[in-house]
ZAMARGU-4260 file (C-alpha; in steps of 0.2 Angstrom, whole numbers, plus 5000, padded with zeros to 4 digits):
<rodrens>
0) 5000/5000/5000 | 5008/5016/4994 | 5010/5030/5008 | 4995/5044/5003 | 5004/5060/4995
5) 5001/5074/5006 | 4999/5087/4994 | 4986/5078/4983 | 4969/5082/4988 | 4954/5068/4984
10) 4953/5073/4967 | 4971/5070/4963 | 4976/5088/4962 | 4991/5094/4968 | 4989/5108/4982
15) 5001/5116/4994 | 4984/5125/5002 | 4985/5117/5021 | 4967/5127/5024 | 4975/5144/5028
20) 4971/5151/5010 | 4953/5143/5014 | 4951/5152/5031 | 4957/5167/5023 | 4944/5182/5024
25) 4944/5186/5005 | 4945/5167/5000 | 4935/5169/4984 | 4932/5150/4983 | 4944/5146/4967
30) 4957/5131/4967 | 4975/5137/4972 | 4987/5137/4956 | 5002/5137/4961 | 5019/5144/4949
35) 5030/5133/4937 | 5044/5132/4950 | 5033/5126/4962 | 5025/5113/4950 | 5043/5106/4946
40) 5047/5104/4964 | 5033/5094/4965 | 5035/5083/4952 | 5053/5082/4959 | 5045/5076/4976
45) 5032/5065/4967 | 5045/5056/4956 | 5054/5051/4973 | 5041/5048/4983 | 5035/5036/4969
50) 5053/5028/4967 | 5053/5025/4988 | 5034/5017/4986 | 5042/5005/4972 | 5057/5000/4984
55) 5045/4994/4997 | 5034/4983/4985 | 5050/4974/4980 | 5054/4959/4993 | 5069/4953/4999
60) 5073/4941/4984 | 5072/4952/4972 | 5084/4964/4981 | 5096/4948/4982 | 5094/4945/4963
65) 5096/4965/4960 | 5112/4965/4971 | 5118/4951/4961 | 5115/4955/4947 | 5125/4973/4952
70) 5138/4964/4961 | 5139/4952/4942 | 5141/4969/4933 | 5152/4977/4945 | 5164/4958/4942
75) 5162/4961/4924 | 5168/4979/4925 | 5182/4975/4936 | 5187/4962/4924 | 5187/4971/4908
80) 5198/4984/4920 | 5209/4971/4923 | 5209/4964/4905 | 5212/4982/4898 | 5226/4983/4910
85) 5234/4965/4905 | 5233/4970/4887 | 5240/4986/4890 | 5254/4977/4903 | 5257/4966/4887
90) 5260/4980/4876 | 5272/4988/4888 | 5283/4973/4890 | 5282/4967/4871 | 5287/4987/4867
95) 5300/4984/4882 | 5305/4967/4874 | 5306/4975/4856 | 5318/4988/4863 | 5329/4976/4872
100) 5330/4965/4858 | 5336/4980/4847 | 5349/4983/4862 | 5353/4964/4861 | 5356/4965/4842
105) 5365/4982/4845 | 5378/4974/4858 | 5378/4958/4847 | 5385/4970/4833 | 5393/4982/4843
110) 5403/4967/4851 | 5407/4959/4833 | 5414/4975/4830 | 5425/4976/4844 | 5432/4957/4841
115) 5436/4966/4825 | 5445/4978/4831 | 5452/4967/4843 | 5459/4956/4829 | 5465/4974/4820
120) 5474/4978/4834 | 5481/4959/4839 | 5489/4959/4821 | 5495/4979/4820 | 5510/4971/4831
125) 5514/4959/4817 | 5511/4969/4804 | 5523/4984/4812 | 5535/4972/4816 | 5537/4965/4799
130) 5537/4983/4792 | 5552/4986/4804 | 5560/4970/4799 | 5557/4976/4779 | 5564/4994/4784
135) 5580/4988/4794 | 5580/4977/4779 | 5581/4991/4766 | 5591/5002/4777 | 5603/4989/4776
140) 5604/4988/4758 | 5606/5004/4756 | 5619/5005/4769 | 5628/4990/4761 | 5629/4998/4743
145) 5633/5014/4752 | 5650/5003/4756 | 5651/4994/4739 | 5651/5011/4729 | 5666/5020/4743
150) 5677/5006/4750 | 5692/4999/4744 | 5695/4988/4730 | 5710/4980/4724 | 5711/4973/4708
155) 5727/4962/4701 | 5732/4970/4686 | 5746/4958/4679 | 5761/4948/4681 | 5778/4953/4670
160) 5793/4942/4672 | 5805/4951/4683 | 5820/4949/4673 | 5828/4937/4661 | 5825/4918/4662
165) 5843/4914/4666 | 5844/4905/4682 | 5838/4886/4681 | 5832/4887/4699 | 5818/4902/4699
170) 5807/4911/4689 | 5807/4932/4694 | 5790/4939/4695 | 5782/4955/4698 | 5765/4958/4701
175) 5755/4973/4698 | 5741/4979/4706 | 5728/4994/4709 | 5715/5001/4722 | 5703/5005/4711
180) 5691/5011/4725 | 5687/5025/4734 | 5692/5021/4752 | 5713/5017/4757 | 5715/5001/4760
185) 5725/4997/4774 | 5736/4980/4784 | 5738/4973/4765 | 5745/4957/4764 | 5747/4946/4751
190) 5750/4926/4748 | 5756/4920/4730 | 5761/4900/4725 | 5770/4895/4707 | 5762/4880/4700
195) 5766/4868/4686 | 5753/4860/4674 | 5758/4851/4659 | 5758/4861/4643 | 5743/4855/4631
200) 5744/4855/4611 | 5741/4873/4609 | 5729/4878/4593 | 5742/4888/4583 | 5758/4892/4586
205) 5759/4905/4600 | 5744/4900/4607 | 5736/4889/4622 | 5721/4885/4625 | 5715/4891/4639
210) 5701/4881/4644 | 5712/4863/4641 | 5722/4868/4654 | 5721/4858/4670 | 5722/4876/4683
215) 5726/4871/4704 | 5714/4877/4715 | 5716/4893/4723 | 5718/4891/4739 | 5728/4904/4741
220) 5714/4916/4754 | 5711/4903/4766 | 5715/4911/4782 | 5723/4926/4775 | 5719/4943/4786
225) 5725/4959/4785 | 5737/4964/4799 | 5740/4981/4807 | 5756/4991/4801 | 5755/4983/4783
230) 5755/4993/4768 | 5742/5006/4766 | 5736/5008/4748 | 5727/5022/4742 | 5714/5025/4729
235) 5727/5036/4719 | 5721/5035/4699 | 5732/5025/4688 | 5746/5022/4700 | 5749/5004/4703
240) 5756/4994/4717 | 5770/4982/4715 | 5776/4965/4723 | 5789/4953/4715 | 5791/4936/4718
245) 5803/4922/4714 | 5794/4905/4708 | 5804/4892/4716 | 5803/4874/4714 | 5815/4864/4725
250) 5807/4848/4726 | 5809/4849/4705 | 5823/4852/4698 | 5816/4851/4679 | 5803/4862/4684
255) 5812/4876/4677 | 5819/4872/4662 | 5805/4864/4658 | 5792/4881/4658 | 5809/4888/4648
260) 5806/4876/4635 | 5786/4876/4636 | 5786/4857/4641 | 5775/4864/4656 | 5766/4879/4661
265) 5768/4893/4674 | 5753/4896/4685 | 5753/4908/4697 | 5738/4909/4712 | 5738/4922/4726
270) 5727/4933/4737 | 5726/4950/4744 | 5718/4952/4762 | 5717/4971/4768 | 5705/4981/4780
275) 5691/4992/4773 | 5676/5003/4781 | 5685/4992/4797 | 5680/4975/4788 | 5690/4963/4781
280) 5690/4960/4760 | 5702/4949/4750 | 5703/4948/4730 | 5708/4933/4725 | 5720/4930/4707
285) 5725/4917/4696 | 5737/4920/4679 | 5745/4909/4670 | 5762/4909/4655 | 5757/4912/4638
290) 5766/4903/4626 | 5777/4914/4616 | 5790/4910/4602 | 5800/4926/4604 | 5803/4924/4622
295) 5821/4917/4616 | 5826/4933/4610 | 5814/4945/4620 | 5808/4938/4638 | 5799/4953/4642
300) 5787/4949/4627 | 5780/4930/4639 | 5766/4937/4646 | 5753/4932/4658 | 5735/4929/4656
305) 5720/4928/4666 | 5716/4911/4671 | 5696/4907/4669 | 5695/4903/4687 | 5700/4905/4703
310) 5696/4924/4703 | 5686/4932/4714 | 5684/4946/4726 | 5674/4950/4743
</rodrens>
């Protein structure tokens, strides 16, 4: 039963008149009106009084089932919330994840990188060391050709008979020499042997032939040094050096004779050993007799010639 409305009289229309406006001493028997603000507050009033008279007819299941119902909404809300914030939570971390895998890949890279320049560096060692070694190298070379083109050389120049061929127990020599380089050459000392060979048929009359012949090793520089207080030569332009010898041959006393007669030959090996830019250099030399008809009457004229080996210089 809905609770009377106080300001309704029994015909349903809405007074505020309490009787005072009845009572009144000019009451001229019309309804009360009353304004348009006060017809909207009443319809407010109405409209609540009408919602309370609802509530009251509704029993105590039905409220269960509304608050259910409210409390099932309220779950779903919260659980869309909580979806909404999941999905958003998994955007976060998969942007996070993204950017951290971009960071991975960037320290992946940014290490291969390094390992490369690692390995650059690792090897710059080697790589300056072998252009060191390539540079002491050259400097070397150049240092050594700087020597070649300003030391000393000396150069045997020939061998003359010193003298007639009239003893039958030595052959007179002298030798003649040259520093043909730029540097003195100093603590010269020099080692010469006479050798024999048998004479071959010579080509033509006057003639040997060289390479027939049967030359002695030249062993002459084996162990031969320079010593301190020797001749000094100096690079002076065409002045030779001279050195005599005497071509003995006790041990054979046809030996002589013999190279008078061209039976057999005269070879002569010998070595020079002298000091040069503080090292020491040798030149080594081998000449042998020429056959010569006119040495009976002229013995000047028998010369010597180079021998195809045992020539050399350091």
């Amino acid at each position: 039963m809905s609770e009377p409305d106080p300001f309704t009289d029994k015909d349903g229309n809405r007074s505020l008149d309490d009787g005072t406006r009845r009572n009144a001493p000019n009451y001229d028997g019309a309804p009360y009106k009353p304004s348009w603000l006060v017809q909207k507050i009443i319809e407010i009033e109405r409209y609540f009084y009408r919602d309370r008279a609802n509530s009251q007819q509704h029993n105590a299941a039905d409220r269960a089932h509304h608050r259910t119902a409210n409390a099932t909404v309220a779950i779903a809300i919260l659980t869309l919330v909580l979806v909404g914030v999941g999905v958003s939570q998994a955007i976060v971390f998969n942007r996070q994840l993204t950017v951290m895998d971009g960071q991975l890949k960037e320290m992946k890279s940014a290490g291969e990188q390094t390992d490369k320049t690692i390995t650059i560096i690792t090897a710059q060692p080697q790589a300056l060391k072998g252009q060191v070694e390539q540079m002491q190298t050259n400097n070397q070379l150049v240092a050594n050709a700087i020597t070649e083109a300003n030391r000393a050389w000396l150069a045997p120049r020939r061998i003359i008979l010193d003298g007639e061929l009239s003893s039958k127990e030595y052959i007179p020599l002298q030798i003649e020499f040259r520093n043909v380089g730029r540097a003195p050459a100093l603590g010269v000392v020099e080692s010469m042997v006479a050798n024999i060979i048998d004479a071959p048929r010579p080509m033509s009359p006057g003639v040997w032939n060289a390479y027939d012949l049967k030359y002695p090793e030249n062993i002459t520089c084996n162990g031969l040094s320079p010593a301190v207080g020797h001749r000094a030569l100096f690079p002076i332009p065409d002045k030779d050096a001279k050195t005599v010898m005497r071509a003995i041959f006790p041990q054979d006393k046809n030996a002589v004779p013999d190279i008078i007669n061209e039976k057999r030959i005269l070879v002569v090996t010998g070595c020079f050993a002298y000091l040069t830019f503080q090292t020491t250099r040798q030149s080594a030399f081998c000449f042998y007799m020429r056959r010569d008809p006119d040495h009976l009457t002229d013995p000047k004229k028998r010369a010597f010639a180079l021998c195809p080996i045992g020539n050399g210089a350091t």
